[in-house]
C-alpha positions in Angstrom: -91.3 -146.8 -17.6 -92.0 -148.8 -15.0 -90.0 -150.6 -12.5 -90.6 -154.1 -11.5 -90.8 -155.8 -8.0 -89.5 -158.8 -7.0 -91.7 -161.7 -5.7 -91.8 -165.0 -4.8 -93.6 -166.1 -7.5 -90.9 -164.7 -9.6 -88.3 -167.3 -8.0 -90.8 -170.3 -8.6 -92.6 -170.1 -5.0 -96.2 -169.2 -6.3 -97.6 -166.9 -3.7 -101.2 -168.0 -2.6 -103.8 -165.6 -3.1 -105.3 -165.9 0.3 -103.0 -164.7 3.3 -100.9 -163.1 2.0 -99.4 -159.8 4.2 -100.7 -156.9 3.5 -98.3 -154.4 2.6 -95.4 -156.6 2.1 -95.2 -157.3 -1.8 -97.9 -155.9 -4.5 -101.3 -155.9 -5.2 -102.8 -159.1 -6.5 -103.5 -158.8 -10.6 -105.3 -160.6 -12.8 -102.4 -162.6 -13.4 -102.7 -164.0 -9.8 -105.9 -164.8 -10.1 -105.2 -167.1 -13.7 -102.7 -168.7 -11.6 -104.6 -169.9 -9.0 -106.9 -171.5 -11.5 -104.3 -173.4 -13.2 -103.0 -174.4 -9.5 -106.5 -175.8 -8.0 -106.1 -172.6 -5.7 -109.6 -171.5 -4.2 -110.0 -168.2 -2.7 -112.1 -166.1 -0.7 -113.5 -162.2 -1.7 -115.8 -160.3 0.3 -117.4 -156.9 -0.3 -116.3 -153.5 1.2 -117.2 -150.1 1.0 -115.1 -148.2 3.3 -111.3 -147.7 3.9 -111.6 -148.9 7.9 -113.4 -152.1 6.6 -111.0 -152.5 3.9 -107.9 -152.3 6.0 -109.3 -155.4 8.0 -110.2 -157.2 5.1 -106.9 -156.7 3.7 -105.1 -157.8 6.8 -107.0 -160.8 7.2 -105.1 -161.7 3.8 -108.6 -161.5 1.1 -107.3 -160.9 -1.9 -110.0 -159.5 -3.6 -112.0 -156.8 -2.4 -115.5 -156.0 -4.5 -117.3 -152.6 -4.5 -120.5 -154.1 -5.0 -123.7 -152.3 -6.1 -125.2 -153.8 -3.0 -124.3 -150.6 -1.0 -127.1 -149.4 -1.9 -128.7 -151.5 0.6 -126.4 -152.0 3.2 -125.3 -148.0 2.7 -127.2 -146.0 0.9 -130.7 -148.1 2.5 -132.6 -148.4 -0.5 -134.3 -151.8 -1.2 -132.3 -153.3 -4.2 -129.3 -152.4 -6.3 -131.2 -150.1 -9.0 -130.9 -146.8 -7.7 -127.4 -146.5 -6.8 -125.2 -144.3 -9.1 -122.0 -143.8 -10.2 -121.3 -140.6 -8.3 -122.9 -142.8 -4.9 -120.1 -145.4 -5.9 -116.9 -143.8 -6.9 -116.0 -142.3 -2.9 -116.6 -146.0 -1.8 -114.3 -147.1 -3.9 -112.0 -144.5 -3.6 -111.8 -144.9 0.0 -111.6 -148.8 -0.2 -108.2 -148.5 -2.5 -107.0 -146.1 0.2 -107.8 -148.2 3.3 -106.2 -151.4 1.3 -102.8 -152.1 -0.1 -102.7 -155.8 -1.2 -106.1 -156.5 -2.6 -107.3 -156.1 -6.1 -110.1 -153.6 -5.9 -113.0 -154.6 -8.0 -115.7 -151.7 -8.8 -119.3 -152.5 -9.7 -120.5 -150.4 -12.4 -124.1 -149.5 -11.8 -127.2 -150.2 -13.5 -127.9 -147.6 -16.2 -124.5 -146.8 -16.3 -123.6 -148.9 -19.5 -126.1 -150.5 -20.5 -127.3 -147.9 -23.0 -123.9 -148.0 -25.4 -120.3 -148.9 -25.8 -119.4 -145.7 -25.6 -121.3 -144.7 -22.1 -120.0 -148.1 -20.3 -116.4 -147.2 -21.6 -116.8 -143.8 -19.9 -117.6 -145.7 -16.8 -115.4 -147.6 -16.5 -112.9 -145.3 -17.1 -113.8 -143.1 -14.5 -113.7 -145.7 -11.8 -110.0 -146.4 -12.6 -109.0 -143.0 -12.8 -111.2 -141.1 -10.0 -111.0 -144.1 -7.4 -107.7 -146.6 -8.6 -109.4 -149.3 -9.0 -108.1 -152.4 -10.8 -111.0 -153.7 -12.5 -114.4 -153.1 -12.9 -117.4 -155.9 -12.6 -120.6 -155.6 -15.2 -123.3 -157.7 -15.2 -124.9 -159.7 -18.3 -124.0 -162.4 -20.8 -124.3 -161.9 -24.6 -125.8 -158.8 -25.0 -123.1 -157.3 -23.2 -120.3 -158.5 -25.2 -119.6 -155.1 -26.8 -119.0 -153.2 -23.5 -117.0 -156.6 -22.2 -114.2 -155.9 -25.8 -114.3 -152.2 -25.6 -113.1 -152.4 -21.5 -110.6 -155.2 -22.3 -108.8 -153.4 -25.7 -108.7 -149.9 -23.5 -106.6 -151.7 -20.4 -109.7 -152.2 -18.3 -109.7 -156.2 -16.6 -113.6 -156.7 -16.3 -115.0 -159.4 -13.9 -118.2 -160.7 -15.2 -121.5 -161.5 -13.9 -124.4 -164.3 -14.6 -127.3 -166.1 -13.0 -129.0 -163.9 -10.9 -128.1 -160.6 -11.6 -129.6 -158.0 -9.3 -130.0 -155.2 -11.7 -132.8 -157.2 -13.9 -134.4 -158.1 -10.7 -137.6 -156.7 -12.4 -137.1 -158.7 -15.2 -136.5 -161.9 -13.3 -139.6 -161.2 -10.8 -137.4 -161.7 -8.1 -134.4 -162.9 -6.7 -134.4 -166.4 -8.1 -132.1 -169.2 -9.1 -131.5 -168.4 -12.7 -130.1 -171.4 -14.9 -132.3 -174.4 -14.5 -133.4 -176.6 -17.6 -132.7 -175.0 -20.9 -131.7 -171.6 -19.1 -128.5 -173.8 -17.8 -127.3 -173.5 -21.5 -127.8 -170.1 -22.2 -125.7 -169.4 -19.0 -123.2 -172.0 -20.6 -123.1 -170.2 -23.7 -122.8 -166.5 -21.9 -120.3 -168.0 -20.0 -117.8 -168.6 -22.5 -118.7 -165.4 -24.6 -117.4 -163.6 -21.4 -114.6 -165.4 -21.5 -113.7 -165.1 -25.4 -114.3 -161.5 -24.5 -112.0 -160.9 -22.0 -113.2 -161.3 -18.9 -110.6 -162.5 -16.7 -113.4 -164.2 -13.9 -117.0 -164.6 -13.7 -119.2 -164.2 -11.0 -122.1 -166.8 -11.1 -124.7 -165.8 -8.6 -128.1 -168.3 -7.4 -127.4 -171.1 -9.9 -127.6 -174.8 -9.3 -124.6 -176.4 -8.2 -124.3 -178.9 -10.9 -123.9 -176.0 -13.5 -122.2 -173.9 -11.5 -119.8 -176.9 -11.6 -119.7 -177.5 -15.4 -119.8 -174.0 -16.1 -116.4 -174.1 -14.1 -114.8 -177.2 -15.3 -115.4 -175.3 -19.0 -114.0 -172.1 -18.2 -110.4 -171.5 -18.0 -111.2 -168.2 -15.8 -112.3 -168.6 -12.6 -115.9 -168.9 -11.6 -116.9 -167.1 -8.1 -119.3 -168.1 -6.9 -122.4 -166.8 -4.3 -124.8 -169.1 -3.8 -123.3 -171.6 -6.4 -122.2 -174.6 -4.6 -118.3 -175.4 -3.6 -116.9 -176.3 -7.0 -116.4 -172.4 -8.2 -113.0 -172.0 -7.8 -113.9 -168.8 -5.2 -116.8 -167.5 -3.3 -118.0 -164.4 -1.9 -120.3 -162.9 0.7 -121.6 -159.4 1.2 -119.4 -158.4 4.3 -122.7 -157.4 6.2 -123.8 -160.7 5.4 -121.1 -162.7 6.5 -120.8 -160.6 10.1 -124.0 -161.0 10.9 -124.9 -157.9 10.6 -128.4 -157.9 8.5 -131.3 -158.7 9.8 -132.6 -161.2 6.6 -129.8 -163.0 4.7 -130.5 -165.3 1.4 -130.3 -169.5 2.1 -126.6 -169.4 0.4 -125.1 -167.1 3.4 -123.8 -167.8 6.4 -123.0 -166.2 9.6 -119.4 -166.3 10.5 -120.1 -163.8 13.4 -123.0 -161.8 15.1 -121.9 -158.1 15.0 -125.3 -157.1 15.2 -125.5 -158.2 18.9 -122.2 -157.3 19.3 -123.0 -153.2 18.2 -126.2 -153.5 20.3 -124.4 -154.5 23.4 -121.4 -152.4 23.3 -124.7 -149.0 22.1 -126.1 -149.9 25.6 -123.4 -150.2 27.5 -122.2 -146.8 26.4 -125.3 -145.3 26.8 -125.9 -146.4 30.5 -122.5 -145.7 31.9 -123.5 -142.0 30.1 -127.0 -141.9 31.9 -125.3 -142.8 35.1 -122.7 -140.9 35.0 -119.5 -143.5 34.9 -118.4 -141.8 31.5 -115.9 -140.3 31.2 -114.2 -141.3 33.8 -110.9 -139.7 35.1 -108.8 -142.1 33.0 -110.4 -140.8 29.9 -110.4 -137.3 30.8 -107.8 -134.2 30.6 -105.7 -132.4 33.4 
């Protein structure tokens, strides 16, 4: 049994998805996120990876929070998405649900960690809801992927899909390109509603041309989000790094909201020289 919690959406005042208080109601479900569809509601999500950054995040009011692959650049340091693993993902994510309380976690499942059968993808997936409480996973790939996409939705599992450039066939690709031009745009089309007749409850549409990123939205009765899709996806998101100005190259779709780099660097030196000189501590920040 479960007991249910009173909100204003209940009383006929739909509660936007960004802004909300953290703390103060639920987490946002996938029955949220539908809502805002139907409403013309866009939305923010960004990326986190630990429970400090989460905690911000959350009280800033974004009301999705993704677990993306892409810590394995920005944490782990390697130079794409490929070699990150399961066990490099699951404490992330753990410590992301801990750190938030409003936000619908979203894990990435890494490559090589479905792919191969229903049955290994399943496993997955089921793993990252029960080791780290997240609400959904996030898979990437159209068609092919289709079996994976059912098996998640019939077990319980809300899966968040993935097209257009999809870092883990970055080999395949040759690079990261914009995916979807000319007769490509139809087959993204096409994977885009499979997704959706599958189950997923949003797609992700990443470096494709604004005019199909459009359409593809305007066909799709689940939301698009997009990164590096133009402004008619119904949300967008933005590697947190990204977005803070934290990394030193960033693609043409990002931009800088602040420069914590600089920020860091200053607030390194100034530490270091009060240390050198011998103003820290300081009697204020010592004992008696």
């Amino acid at each position: 049994m479960s007991s249910a919690v009173s909100s204003p959406a209940q009383h006929g005042r739909p509660t936007a998805l960004y802004g909300g208080k953290a703390g103060t109601d639920r987490r946002v479900t996938v029955r949220d996120i539908a809502a805002a569809k139907q409403r013309g509601e866009k939305w923010p999500m960004l990326t986190a990876y630990d429970a400090m950054t989460a905690r911000v995040f959350d009280e800033a009011g974004i009301p999705v929070l993704l677990v993306g692959d892409s810590a394995a650049m920005v944490v782990y340091g390697y130079d794409s998405t490929i070699p990150v693993t399961v066990d490099d993902l699951i404490p992330l994510t753990a410590a992301v649900v801990r750190g938030s309380r409003r936000a619908m976690v979203v894990a990435d499942l890494p490559f090589g960690s479905y792919q191969t059968s229903v049955e290994e993808g399943l496993a997955t997936a089921v793993r990252f809801l029960k080791e780290t409480g997240a609400h959904a996973v996030k898979l990437e790939g159209g068609r092919r992927i289709l079996p994976q996409v059912e098996a998640m939705v019939a077990a319980g599992i809300p899966v968040m899909g993935h097209l257009g450039l999809t870092p883990q066939s970055v080999n395949v690709f040759g690079g990261y390109r914009v995916q979807g031009r000319g007769e490509a745009g139809e087959q993204l089309m096409a994977d885009a509603k499979a997704l959706e007749a599958a189950g997923a409850f949003a797609l992700v549409l990443e470096c494709v041309p604004a005019d199909l990123a459009a359409r593809v939205t305007a066909s799709l009765s689940i939301p698009t989000i997009g990164i590096g899709a133009g402004d008619a996806c119904d949300a967008q998101v933005l590697v947190w790094q990204d977005m803070a100005g934290l990394t030193p190259r960033t693609a043409k779709f990002v931009k800088k909201y602040a420069d914590l780099a600089t920020v860091l660097g200053d607030a390194a030196r100034a530490f270091a020289e009060e240390v050198v000189a011998g103003a820290f501590p300081s009697p204020e920040h010592s004992y008696r």
